[in-house]
N, C-alpha and C positions, 0 to 999 in steps of 0.2 A: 733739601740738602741731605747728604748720606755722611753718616760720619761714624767712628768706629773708636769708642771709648776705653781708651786707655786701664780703664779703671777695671771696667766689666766686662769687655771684650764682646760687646753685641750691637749689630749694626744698628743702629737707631736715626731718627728722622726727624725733620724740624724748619721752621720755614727758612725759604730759600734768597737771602738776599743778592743783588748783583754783585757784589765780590766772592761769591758761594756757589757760584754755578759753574765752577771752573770741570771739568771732566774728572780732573782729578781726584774731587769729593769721590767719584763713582767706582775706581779702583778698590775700596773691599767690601763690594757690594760682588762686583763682574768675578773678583778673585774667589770669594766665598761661592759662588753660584758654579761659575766654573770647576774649579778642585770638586767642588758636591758630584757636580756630573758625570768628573771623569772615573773617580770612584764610581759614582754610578755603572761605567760604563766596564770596570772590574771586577762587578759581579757575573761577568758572562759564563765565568767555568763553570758556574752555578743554579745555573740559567738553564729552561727546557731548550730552548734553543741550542746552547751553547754545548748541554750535554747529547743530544740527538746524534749529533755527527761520530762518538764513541760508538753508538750501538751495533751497528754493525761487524765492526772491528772487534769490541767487546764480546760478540754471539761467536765469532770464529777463534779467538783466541783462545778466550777461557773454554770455550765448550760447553755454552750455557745456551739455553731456547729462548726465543724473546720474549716467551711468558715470564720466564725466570726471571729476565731484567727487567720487565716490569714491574712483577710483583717487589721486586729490591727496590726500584724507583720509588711504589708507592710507598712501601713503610721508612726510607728515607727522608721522603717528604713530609710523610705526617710525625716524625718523630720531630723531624728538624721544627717542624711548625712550632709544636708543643713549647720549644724552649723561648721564642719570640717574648712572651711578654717578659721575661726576666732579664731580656735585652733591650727591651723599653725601659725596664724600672735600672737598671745600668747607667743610660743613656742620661736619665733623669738627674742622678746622683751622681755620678762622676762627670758627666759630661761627653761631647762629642767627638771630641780631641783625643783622650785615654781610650775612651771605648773604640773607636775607630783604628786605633794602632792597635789595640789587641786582638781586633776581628781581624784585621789584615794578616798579623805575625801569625795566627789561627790559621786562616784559612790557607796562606802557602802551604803550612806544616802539611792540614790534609791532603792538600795534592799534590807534596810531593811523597806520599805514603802510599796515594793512591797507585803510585806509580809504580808500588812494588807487589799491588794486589795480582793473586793467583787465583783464587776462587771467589764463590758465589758470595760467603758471611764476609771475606775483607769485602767487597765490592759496596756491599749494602751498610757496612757500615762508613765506608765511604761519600757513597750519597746522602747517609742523615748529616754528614759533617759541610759535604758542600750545599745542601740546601739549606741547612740552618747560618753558614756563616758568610752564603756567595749572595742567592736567594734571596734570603730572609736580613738577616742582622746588618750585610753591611751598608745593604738600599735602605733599611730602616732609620742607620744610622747617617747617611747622605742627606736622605729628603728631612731627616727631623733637623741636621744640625741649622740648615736654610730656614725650616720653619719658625725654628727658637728664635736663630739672630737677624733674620731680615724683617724689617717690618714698612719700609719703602718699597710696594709693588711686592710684595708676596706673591701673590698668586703668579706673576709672570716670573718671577727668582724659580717657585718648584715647577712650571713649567716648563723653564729651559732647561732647569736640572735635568727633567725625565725627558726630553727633546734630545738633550746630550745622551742622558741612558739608555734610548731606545736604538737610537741612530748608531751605538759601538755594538748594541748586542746584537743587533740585525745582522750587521758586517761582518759580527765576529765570528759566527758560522762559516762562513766561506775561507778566513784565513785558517783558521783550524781544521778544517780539512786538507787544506793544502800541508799543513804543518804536518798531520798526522803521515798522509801519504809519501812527506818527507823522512820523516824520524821512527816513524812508528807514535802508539797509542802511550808507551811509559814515557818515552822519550817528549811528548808532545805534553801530559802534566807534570813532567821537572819545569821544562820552559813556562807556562802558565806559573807553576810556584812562584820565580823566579822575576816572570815579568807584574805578579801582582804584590810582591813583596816589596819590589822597586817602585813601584810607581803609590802603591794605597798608602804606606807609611810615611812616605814625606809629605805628602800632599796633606796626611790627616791635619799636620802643623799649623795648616792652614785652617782649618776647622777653628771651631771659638772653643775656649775655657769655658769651664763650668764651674762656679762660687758661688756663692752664699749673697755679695753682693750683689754678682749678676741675674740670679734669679728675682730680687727684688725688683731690680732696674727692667727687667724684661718684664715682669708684672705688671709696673706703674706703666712702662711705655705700650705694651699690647693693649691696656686698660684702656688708655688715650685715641688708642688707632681704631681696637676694634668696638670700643663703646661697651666694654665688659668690664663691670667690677673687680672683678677677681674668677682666677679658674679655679676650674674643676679637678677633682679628683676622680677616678678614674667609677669609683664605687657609682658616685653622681653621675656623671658621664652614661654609665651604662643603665641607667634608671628611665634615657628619655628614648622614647624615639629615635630622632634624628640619628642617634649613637648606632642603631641596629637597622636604619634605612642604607646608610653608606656602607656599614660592613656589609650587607644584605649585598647591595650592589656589588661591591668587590669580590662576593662570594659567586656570586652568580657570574660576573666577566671571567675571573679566575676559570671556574671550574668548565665553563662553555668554552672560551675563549684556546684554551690546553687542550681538550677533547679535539676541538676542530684542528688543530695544530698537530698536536700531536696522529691524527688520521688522515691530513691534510692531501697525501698524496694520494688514497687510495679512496679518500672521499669524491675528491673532484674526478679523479681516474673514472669512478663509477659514473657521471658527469660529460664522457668524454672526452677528457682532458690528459695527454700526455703526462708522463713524470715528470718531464721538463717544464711543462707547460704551468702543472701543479707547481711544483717547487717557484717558479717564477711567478708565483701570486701570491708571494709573500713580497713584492715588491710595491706593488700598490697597497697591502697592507701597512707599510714603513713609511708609506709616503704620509697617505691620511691619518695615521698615529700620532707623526711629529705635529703635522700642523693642526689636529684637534689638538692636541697638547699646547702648545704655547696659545693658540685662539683661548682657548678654556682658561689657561693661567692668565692670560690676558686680562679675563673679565671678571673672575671669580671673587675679586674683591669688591666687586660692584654688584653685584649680579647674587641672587640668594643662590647657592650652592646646591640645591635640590633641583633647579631647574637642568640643570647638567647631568641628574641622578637622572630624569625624565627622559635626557635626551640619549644619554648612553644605554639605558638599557631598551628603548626604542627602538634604536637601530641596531644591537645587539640581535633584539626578535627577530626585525628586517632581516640578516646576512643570513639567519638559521633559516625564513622563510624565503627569502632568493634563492636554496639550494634547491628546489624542486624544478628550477627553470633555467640554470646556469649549465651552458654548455661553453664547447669550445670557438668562444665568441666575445663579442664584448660584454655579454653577462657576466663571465667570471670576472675579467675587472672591476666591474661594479660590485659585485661579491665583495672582493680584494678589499676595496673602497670604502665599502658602510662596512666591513669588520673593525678596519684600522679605525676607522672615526672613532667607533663604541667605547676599544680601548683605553685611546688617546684620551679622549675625553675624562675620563675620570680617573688617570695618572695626573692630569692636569689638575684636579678640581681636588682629590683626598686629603691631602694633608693642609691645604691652605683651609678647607670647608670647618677641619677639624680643631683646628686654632683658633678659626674665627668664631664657633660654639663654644669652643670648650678653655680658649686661654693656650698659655704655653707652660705653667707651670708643673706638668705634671702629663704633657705632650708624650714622651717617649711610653709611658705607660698604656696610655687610652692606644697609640698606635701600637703599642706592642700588642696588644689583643686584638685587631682589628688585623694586623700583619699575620698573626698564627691564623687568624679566620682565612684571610685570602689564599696564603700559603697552602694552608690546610687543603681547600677547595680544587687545588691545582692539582692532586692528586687524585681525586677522582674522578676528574672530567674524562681523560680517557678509559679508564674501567668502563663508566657508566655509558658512554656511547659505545665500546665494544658489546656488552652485554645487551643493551638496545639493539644494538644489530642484528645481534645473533636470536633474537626475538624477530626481528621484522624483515629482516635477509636484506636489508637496504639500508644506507642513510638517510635518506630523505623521510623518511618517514619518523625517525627519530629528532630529526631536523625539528621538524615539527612540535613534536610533546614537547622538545625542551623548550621552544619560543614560549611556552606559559612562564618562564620563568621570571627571566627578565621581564616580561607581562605583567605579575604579577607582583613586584617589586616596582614598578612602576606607579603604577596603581597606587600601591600604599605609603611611595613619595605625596604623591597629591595629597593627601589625607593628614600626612605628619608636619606639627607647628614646631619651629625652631625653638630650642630648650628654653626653658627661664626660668633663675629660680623664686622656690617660693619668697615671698614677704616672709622673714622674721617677728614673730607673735608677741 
């Protein structure tokens, strides 16, 4: 039975008698997953993807070098990261409901400012505003609000959610192009203001309340589901392991994951592969994204959550190590293929892995640091594979060094015991 308490506002779970199995128990479970996602799916202006399709336009307009907007890119991103945990410890305290309408009313304001940017300093302050509140805060605040209040199938609730998010931000590329080559590049973030104003702030309604009662009630019920006394604080949290195996991972997909993405055309190009051809391998990527994501969420409450830490950054190594033999053939598909898996997989698996170690009382925090690590990472994936380049005049060979990464994060999954605290003396 799924049923949605009045009192506390958090989906809670309980056995299911035959006058209880009606579908309609399941509407604020589907309603709560859904709204998460499509938020989700509003972070795109914020998104490498979603900002990629600007650059171009951006280097003609303004009259800046693409060095230039990158280096903007990256102290945007790392600035935006920095603020993340403070939008966990938000999250925690006010709830997902408040916080969610204020990153929204936030995030249109930057882009529609953005749209009156002239130079290089508006630009880049621009980007710390939409990576900390497109990026960063407001997927933080989607996938935690599902983590808090779902506790019926968790792990498949954040996997649809990020199935939902992946699948608009993929898309969202192509319509904002179009949009741009319509209106132009000011004209195309008023529109974006305007369509994420309208849609993030009603939707947040839907999102749960955050009280005093409800934390209690989310306690005792996570207690029951996930067979943990009481959570964690954020201090504890980061004391074990486990805590620094998954950020570990997300840092490593993050930072590899953008690098390839962000060189994606000129990598495969090197490869043989047309611009068309490149660009169109970010389609097999979307595809095995979505469905490691929900397979992952599927299992992940059964399933010890490190085994999916093994397996993403496995195939993560894989993709870097298939670039030495991907031509324009069915290699690069397969490429495409074990990329998306890598991802998918542990957008599936974070935040349920980290509920189920650590509790939810104090959830928006532990991910707020684990969100600034990820975040973080995404900014220097492509630096660090340019400068590689420019060492070894090829990708592939950088391809290579980086596979120890995920490697080696792999590795010291195998090794790490899921938290527990000590016995009280």
């Amino acid at each position: 039975m799924v049923v949605v308490s009045s009192d506390v506002n958090v989906v809670q779970t309980g056995r299911r008698s035959p006058a209880q199995r009606s579908p309609v128990k399941w509407l604020p479970w589907v309603s709560l997953v859904a709204a998460a996602g499509v938020i989700s799916v509003m972070t795109a202006p914020g998104q490498t993807a979603g900002i990629s399709v600007f650059t171009d336009p951006l280097i003609a307009e303004l009259d800046v070098s693409r060095t230039g907007i990158s280096v903007s890119y990256f102290f945007g991103t790392i600035v935006g990261a920095a603020a993340q945990p403070f939008i966990g410890r938000a999250l925690d305290r006010f709830g997902a409901r408040y916080v969610t309408i204020v990153i929204g009313a936030l995030f249109a304001s930057v882009l529609l400012t953005l749209s009156f940017v002239d130079g290089i300093a508006g630009l880049t302050a621009g980007f710390v505003g939409v990576r900390m509140l497109g990026q960063g805060a407001l997927s933080l605040a989607a996938t935690t609000a599902v983590a808090r209040a779902i506790t019926h199938r968790r792990g498949l609730a954040l996997g649809i959610t990020a199935a939902i998010g992946s699948a608009g931000i993929s898309l969202a590329p192509v319509g904002l192009e179009r949009l741009i080559s319509a209106v132009g590049i000011h004209a195309a973030w008023r529109w974006e203001a305007a369509i994420v104003l309208a849609v993030v702030v009603p939707l947040a309604f839907i999102l749960p309340k955050r009280s005093r009662a409800a934390a209690q009630a989310e306690d005792l019920s996570t207690a029951q589901i996930v067979i943990q006394k009481e959570s964690w604080m954020l201090g504890e949290a980061a004391r074990t392991g486990m805590f620094w195996v998954i950020a570990a991972s997300l840092a490593a997909s993050g930072m590899l994951s953008t690098g390839l993405a962000f060189h994606q055309i000129a990598i495969l190009g090197e490869r043989g592969l047309t611009p068309f051809e490149a660009a169109a391998n970010f389609l097999p990527q979307t595809v095995t994204g979505i469905a490691a994501t929900l397979i992952v969420g599927a299992f992940v409450d059964r399933v010890s959550p490190k085994l999916f830490v093994i397996f993403s950054m496995l195939t993560l190594a894989g993709s870097l190590l298939l670039l030495s033999v991907v031509g324009p053939n069915g290699t690069a598909v397969l490429y495409g293929l074990v990329l998306g898996a890598a991802g998918g997989s542990l957008r599936g698996m974070e935040a349920a892995a980290y509920v189920r170690y650590y509790g939810t009382a104090h959830i928006g925090s532990i991910r707020g640091v684990t969100t600034a690590i990820a975040l973080g990472s995404t900014a220097l994936g492509p630096i660090a594979l340019s400068l590689a380049v420019d060492v070894s005049g090829n990708f592939t060979e950088p391809a290579v060094w980086f596979s120890s990464i995920p490697i080696a994060v792999a590795a010291l999954a195998l090794f790490v015991r899921p938290p527990q605290r000590r016995a009280a003396v």
